[in-house]
C-alpha positions in Angstrom: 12.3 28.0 -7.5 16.2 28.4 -7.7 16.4 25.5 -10.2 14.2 26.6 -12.5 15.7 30.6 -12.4 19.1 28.5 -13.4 17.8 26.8 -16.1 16.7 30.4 -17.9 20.0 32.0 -17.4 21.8 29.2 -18.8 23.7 28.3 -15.8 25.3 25.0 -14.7 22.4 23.4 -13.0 24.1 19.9 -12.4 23.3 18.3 -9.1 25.1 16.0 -6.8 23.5 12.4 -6.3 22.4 13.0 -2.5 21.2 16.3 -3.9 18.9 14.6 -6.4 17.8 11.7 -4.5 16.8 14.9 -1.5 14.7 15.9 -4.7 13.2 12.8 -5.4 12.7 12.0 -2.4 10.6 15.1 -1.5 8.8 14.8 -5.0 7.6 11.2 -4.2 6.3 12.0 -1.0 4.7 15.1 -1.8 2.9 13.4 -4.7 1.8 10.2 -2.4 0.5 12.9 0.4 -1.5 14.9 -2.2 -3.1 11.6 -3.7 -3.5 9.4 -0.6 -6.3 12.0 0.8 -8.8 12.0 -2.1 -8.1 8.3 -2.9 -9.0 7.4 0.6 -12.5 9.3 0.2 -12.9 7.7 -3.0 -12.4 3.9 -1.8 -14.8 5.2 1.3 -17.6 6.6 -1.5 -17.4 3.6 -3.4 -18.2 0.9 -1.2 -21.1 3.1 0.6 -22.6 3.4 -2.8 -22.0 -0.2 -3.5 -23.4 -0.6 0.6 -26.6 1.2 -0.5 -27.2 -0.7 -4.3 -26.6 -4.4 -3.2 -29.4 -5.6 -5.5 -28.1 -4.0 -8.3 -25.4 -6.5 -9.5 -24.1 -4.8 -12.9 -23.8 -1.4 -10.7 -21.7 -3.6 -8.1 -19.7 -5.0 -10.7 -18.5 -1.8 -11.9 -18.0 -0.6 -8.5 -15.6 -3.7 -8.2 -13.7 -3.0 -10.8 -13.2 0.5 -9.5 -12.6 -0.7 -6.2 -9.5 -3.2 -7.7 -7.9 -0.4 -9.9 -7.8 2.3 -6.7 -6.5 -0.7 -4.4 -3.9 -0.4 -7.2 -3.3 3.4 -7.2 -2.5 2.8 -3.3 -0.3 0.1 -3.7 2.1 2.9 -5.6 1.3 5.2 -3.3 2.6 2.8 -0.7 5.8 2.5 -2.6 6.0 5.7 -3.1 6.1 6.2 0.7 8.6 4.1 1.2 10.8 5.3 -1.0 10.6 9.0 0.2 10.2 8.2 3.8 12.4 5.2 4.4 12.3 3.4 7.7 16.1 2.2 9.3 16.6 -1.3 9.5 15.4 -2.8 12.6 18.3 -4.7 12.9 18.5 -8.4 14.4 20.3 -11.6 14.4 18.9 -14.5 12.1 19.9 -17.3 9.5 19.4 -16.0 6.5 18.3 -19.5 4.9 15.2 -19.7 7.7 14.2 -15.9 5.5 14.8 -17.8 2.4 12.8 -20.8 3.4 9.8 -18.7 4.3 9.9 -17.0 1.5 10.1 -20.0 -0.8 6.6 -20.9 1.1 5.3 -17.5 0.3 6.0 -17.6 -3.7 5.1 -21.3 -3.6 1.8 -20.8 -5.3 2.7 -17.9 -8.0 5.8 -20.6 -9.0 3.4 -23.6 -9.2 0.8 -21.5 -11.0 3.3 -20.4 -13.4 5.0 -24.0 -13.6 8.3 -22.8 -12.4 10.4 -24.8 -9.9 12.3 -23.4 -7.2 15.4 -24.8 -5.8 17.6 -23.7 -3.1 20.9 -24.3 -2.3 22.8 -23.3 1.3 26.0 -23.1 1.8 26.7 -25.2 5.0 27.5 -23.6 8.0 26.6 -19.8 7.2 27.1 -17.6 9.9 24.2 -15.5 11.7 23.6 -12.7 9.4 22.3 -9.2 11.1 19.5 -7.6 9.1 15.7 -6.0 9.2 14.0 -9.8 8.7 11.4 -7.9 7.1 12.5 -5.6 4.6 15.3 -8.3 3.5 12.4 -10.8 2.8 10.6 -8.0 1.4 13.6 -8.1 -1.2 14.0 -11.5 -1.4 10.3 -11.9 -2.5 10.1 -8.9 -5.1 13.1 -10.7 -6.8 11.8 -14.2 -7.0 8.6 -12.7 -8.1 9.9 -11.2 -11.0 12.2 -14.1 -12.0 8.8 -16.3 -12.2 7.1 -13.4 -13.9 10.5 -13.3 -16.7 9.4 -16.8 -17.3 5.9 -17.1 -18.3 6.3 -20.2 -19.9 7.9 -21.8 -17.1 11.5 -22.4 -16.1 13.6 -23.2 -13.1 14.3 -20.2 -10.6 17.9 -21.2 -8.2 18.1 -19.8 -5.3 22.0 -19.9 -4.0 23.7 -18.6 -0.8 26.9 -18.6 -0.2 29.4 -16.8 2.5 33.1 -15.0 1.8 35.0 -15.4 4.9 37.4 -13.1 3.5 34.9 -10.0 2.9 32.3 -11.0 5.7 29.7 -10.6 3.0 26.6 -13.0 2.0 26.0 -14.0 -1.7 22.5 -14.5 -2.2 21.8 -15.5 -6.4 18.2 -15.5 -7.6 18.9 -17.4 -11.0 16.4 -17.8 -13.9 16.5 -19.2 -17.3 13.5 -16.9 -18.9 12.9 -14.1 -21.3 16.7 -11.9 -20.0 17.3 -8.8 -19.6 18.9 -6.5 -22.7 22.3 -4.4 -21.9 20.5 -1.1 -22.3 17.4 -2.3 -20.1 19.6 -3.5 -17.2 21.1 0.0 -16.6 17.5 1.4 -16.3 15.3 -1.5 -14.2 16.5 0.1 -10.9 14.7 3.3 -12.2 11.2 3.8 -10.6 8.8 3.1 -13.3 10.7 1.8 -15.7 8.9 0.2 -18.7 10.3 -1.6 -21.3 7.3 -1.2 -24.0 5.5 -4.1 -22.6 5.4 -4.4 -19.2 6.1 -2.4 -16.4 8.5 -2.9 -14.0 7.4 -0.3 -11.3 8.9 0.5 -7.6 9.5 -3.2 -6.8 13.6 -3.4 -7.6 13.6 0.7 -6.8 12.7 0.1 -3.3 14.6 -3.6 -3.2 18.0 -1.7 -3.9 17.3 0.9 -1.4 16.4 -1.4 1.0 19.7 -3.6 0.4 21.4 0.2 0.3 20.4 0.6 3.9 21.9 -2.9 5.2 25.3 -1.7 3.3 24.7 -4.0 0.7 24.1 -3.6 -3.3 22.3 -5.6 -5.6 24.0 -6.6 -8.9 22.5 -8.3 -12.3 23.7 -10.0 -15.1 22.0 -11.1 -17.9 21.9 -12.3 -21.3 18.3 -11.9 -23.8 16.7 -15.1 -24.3 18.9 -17.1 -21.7 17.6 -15.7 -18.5 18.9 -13.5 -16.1 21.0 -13.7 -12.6 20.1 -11.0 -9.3 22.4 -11.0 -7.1 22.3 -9.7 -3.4 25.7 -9.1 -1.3 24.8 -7.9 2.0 27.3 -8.1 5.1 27.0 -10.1 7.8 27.1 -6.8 9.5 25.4 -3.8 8.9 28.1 -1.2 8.5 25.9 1.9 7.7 
């Protein structure tokens, strides 16, 4: 490979960032191709063995278990997919506080399990936004699922959407009072896999920004250790890109 040759001889081997994420890009799908085969066989061998010993429950068990953990490995590889083969928005007209409202119905039980309330607050009068209704609420869920999860011991999560006339842009807030976010971590959650020591973040907020990317939109944090942290989403009312 080129690369590699330029690394031996010493030679400037910096890369432009559409140059990297090409690399990326072609990595994770390479990786999620060469995985998603044998992993398939391996779910299909597992429940014909657990088909063939159903009076053997402490073989069935462990066949569960093993059945859970690969149901993990293709989550990733799911992710991974997405990330390396990303789909363009299928754009439509909506209100974006019907999305939020659907999602609120869809976190409903992690929030009450985890004795966090949700509250949102609309704007009045927001205009129709124009978006993929499905990857946004895809975003919109990943980050009110990690503000519950930064707040194990409860909290309040606020949900807040405004509109700037002047910009034609949507401010969506996702506000939490948990565990925060340090200043070194915050420039490295967007990372995929990122792990702060004790828990791993994953593709979630990976795939979220590229996502927002797509809809000419970024997503921005602030945050503060101990006091809880603050995603926010702009996206325009119309998708530019």
């Amino acid at each position: 490979m080129q690369l590699g040759n330029d690394i031996k001889n010493g030679q400037n081997t910096d890369l432009y960032p559409s140059e990297k994420i090409c690399i990326i890009n072609e990595l994770a799908n390479g990786v999620a191709h060469e995985i998603k085969n044998p992993l398939t066989t391996t779910i299909g061998l597992l429940q014909l063995i657990k088909e063939r010993n159903l009076e053997d429950k402490l073989l069935n068990q462990h066949i569960d278990v093993a059945l859970e953990e690969t149901s993990k490995i293709n989550s990733i590889i799911k992710e991974l997919m997405h990330i390396s083969q990303p789909s363009r928005p299928d754009l439509t007209f909506t209100q974006i506080e019907f999305v939020l409202d659907e999602v609120s119905l869809l976190i409903d039980s992690d929030a009450v399990f985890n004795n966090v309330t949700v509250k949102r607050y609309y704007q009045p009068h927001l205009p129709l936004a124009v978006m993929d209704v499905n990857q946004i609420k895809r975003v919109f869920i990943n980050l009110a699922v990690n503000a519950i999860n930064a707040m194990p011991g409860g909290g309040l999560l606020e949900i807040n959407v405004t509109y700037n006339q002047e910009q034609k842009k949507f401010k969506i807030d996702f506000k939490d009072n948990g565990k925060g976010i340090s200043k070194t971590e915050i420039k490295k959650i967007f990372y995929p896999f990122y792990s702060d020591g004790n828990e791993k973040i994953g593709l979630g907020l990976t795939v979220s920004e590229q996502l927002v990317s797509k809809h000419g939109g970024q997503i921005k944090v602030t945050s503060e250790k101990g006091k809880g942290s603050i995603f926010t989403v702009h996206l325009p009312v119309v998708n530019t890109n």
